[in-house]
ZAMARGU-4260 file (C-alpha; in steps of 0.2 Angstrom, whole numbers, plus 5000, padded with zeros to 4 digits):
<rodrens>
0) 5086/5019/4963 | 5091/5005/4975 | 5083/4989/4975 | 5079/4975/4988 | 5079/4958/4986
5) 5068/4951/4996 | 5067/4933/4998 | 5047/4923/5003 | 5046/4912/5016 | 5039/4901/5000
10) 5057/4902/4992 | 5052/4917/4976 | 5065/4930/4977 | 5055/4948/4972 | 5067/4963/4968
15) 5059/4977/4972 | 5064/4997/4971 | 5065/5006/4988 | 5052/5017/4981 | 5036/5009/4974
20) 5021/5017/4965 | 5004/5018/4973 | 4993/5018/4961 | 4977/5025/4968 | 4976/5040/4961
25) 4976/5034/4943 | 4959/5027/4951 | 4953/5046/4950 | 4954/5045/4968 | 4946/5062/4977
30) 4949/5070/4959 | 4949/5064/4940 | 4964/5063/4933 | 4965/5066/4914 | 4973/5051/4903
35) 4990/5062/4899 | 4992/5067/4917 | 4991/5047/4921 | 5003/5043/4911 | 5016/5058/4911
40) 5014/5054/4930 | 5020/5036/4926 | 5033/5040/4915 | 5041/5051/4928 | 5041/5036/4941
45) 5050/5026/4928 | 5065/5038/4924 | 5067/5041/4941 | 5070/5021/4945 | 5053/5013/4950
50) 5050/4998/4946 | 5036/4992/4957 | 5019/4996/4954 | 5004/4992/4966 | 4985/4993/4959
55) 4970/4985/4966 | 4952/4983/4954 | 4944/4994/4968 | 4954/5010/4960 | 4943/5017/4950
60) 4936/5003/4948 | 4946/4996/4936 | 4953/5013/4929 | 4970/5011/4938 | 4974/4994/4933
65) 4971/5000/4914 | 4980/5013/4914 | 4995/5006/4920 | 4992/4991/4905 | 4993/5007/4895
70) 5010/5013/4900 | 5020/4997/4904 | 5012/4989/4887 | 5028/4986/4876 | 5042/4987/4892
75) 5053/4971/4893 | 5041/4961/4907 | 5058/4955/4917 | 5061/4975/4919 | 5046/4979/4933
80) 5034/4970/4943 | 5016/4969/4950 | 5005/4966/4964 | 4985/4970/4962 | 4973/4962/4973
85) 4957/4952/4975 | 4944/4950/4988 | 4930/4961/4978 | 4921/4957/4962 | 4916/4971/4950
90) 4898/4973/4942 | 4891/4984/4930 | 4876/4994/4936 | 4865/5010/4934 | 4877/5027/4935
95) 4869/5032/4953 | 4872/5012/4962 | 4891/5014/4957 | 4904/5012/4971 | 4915/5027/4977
100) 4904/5040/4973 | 4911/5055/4982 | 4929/5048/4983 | 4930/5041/4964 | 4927/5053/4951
105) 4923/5047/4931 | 4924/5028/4932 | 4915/5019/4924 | 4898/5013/4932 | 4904/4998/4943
110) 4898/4993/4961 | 4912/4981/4971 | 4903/4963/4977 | 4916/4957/4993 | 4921/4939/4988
115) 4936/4929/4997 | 4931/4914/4993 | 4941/4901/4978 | 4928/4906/4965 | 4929/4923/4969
120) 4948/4926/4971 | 4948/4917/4956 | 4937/4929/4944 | 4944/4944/4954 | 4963/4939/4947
125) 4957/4933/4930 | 4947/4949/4927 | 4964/4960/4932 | 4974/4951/4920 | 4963/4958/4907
130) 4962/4974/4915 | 4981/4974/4916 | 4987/4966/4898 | 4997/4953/4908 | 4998/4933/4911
135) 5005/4934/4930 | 5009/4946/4942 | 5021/4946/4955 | 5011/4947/4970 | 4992/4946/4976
140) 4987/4953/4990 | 4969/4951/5000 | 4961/4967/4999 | 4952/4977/5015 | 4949/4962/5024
145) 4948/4972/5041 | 4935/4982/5053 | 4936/4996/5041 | 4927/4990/5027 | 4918/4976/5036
150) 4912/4986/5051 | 4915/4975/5065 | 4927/4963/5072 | 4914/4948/5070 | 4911/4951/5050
155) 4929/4953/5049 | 4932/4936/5056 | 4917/4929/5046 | 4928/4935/5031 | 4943/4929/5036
160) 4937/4912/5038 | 4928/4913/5021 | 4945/4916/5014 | 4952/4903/5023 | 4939/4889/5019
165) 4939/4896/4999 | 4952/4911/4993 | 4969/4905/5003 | 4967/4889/4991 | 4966/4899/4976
170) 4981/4909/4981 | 4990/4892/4986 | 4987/4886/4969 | 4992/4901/4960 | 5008/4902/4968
175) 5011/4883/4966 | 5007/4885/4949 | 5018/4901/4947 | 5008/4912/4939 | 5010/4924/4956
180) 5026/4922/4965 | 5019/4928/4982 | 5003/4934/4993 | 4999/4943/5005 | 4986/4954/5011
185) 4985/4972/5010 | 4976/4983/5024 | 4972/4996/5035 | 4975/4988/5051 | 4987/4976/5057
190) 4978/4966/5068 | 4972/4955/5053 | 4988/4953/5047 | 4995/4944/5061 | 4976/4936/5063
195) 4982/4930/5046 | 5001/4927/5048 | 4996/4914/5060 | 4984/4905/5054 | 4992/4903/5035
200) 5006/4904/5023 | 5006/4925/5018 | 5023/4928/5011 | 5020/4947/5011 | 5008/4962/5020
205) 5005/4978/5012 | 5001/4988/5028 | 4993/5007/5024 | 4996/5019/5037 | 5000/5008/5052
210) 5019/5008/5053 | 5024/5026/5050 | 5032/5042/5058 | 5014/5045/5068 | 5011/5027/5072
215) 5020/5011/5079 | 5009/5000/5087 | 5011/4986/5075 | 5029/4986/5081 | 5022/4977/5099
220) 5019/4959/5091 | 5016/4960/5072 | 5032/4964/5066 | 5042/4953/5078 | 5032/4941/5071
225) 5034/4945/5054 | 5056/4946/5060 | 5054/4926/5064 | 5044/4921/5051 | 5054/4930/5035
230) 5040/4940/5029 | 5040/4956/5021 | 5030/4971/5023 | 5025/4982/5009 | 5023/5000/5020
235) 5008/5011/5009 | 5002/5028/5018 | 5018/5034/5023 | 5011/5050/5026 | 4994/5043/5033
240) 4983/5049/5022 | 4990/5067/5019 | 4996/5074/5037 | 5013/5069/5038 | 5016/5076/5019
245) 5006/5095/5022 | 5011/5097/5040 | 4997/5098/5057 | 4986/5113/5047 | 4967/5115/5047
250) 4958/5101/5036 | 4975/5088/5037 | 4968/5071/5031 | 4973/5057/5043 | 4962/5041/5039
255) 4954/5048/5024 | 4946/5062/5038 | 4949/5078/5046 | 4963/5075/5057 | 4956/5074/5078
260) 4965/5086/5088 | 4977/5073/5096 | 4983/5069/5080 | 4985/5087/5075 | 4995/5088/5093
265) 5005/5073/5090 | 5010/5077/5070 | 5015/5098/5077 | 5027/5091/5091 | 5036/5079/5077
270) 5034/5092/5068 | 5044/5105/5080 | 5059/5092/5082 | 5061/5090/5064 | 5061/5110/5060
275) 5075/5110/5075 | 5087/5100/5064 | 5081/5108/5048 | 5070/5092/5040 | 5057/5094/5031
280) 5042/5083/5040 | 5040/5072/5024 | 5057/5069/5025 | 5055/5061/5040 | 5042/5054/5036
285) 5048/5044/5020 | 5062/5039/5029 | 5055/5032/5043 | 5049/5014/5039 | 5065/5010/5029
290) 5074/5009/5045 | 5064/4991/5050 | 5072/4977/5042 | 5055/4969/5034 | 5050/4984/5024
295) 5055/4980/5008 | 5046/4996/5000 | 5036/5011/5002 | 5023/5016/4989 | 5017/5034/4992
300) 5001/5039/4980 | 5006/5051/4966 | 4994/5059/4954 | 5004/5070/4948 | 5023/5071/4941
305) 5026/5084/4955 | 5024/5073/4967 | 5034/5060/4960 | 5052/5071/4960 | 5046/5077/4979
310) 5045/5059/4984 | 5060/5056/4976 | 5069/5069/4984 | 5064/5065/5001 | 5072/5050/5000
315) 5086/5055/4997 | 5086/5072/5006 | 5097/5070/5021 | 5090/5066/5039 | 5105/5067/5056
320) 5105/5053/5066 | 5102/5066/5081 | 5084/5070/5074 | 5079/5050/5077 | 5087/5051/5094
325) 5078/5066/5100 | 5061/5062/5091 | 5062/5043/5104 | 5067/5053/5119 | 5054/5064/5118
330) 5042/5048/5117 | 5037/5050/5099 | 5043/5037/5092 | 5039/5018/5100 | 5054/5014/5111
335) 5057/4997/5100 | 5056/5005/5084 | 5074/5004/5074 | 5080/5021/5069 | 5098/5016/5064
</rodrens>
């Protein structure tokens, strides 16, 4: 699989494979995953070349980042690498107080305490080391920092300026020290990222769902300014949550919901241009974000070895450059967005 060598506006240089692994669904995310599933699902991303592997303590609350200890236990460490995240602290409680319930299934009995402050980032990464069976990582990102998870624009802000004041020292100090080579944040939204890009050092964002086949708003001010400033983005969601992977049917997920009509519109007219040059919409999809210059990997969710060698094959399936041009004059892709 090709690789990237991305270089931090710190100086670390991070190779990463075009295709990452998402690691969500080993959190038992929507549905419980046995243990052999896991891993055969990991061992299928590995033979077909990935080497970069994203996990975060909030996936299944510690379940993702264990099992992927279990499988990369005993590979040569210089051969993959690593980001997982911070911003929430985990704390054992009583089965019915656990967090997720209804979207993570069998974890253990955990609930997630938001914390972005030095202690905390510091506690979050110590507790994922253990979690993972490793002495560094390769990247930290700030987890949820955004609307989404906070609920509005002024507890947002209040979080950003705890991590500010508290957590961007910790992640200061941890890359100084070397035991990350870069941070970032990874979110929902783009707004806090460049909120973030201006007010501190971020070598990298993972952005989920904002930067895709459906979506370019992030393409207005955000990623011109990651262009001047050298920093790489990590593009999660490709498929935003489902609808760009199974097509505009009844039930597609987008945002972790029912798809609104106008998105349902929207996804059937790519849809229609694609099926015209005979692409498969997740084709399209996959492909998309690699066309911007600061992507530096994708990493669709896989719970399943099938979905690895589709993913796979995407990638590499063949997309004419006349379906990009006809998908932009149509108005469905941003007029700025690079397709070539």
């Amino acid at each position: 699989m090709k690789t990237t060598t991305f270089t931090a506006p710190s100086g670390a240089r991070i190779r990463f494979t075009r295709l990452g692994f998402g690691s969500a669904p080993l959190g038992n995310l929507y549905k419980a995953i046995s243990e052999e599933q896991a891993r055969d699902t990991l061992e299928t991303a590995w033979k077909a070349g990935m080497r970069y592997f994203d996990t975060a303590p909030l996936y299944g609350l510690g379940l993702s980042e264990t099992r992927i200890n279990h499988f990369l236990r005993g590979k040569k460490r210089a051969d993959y690498i690593v980001s997982t995240k911070v911003g929430r602290l985990l704390q054992a409680c009583a089965p019915k107080e656990r967090t997720g319930i209804g979207k993570f299934f069998a974890t253990p009995s955990r609930r997630e305490v938001y914390d972005y402050g030095y202690d905390g980032v510091m506690r979050s990464f110590e507790a994922s080391l253990e979690r993972l069976g490793l002495d560094s990582v390769e990247i930290l990102f700030v987890h949820d920092i955004d609307v989404f998870n906070h609920g509005t624009e002024a507890a947002r802000d209040a979080r950003v300026d705890e991590l500010m004041k508290g957590g961007y020292k910790a992640l200061l100090k941890l890359r100084d020290e070397k035991v990350i080579k870069a941070f970032g944040a990874g979110v929902n939204e783009w707004p806090v990222c460049e909120m973030l890009a201006h007010r501190g050092d971020f070598d990298l964002f993972l952005l989920a769902g904002r930067y895709t086949l459906l979506e370019q708003e992030s393409i207005k001010s955000f990623l011109p300014l990651c262009e001047r400033r050298g920093i790489g983005i990590v593009l999660g969601g490709p498929y935003n949550s489902g609808i760009l992977a199974r097509g505009p049917r009844k039930g597609a997920q987008y945002n972790y919901s029912n798809a609104p009509k106008a998105v349902l519109d929207r996804v059937a007219a790519i849809d229609a241009i694609c099926r015209r040059h005979k692409v498969k919409l997740p084709v399209a999809a996959l492909q998309f974000p690699f066309f911007h210059k600061q992507v530096v990997s994708v990493i669709p969710g896989a719970a399943a070895p099938s979905e690895i060698r589709a993913n796979v094959g995407y990638l590499n399936a063949r997309a004419p450059k006349a379906l990009w041009k006809e998908l932009k004059a149509a108005g469905l892709i941003h007029p700025d967005a690079p397709t070539a």
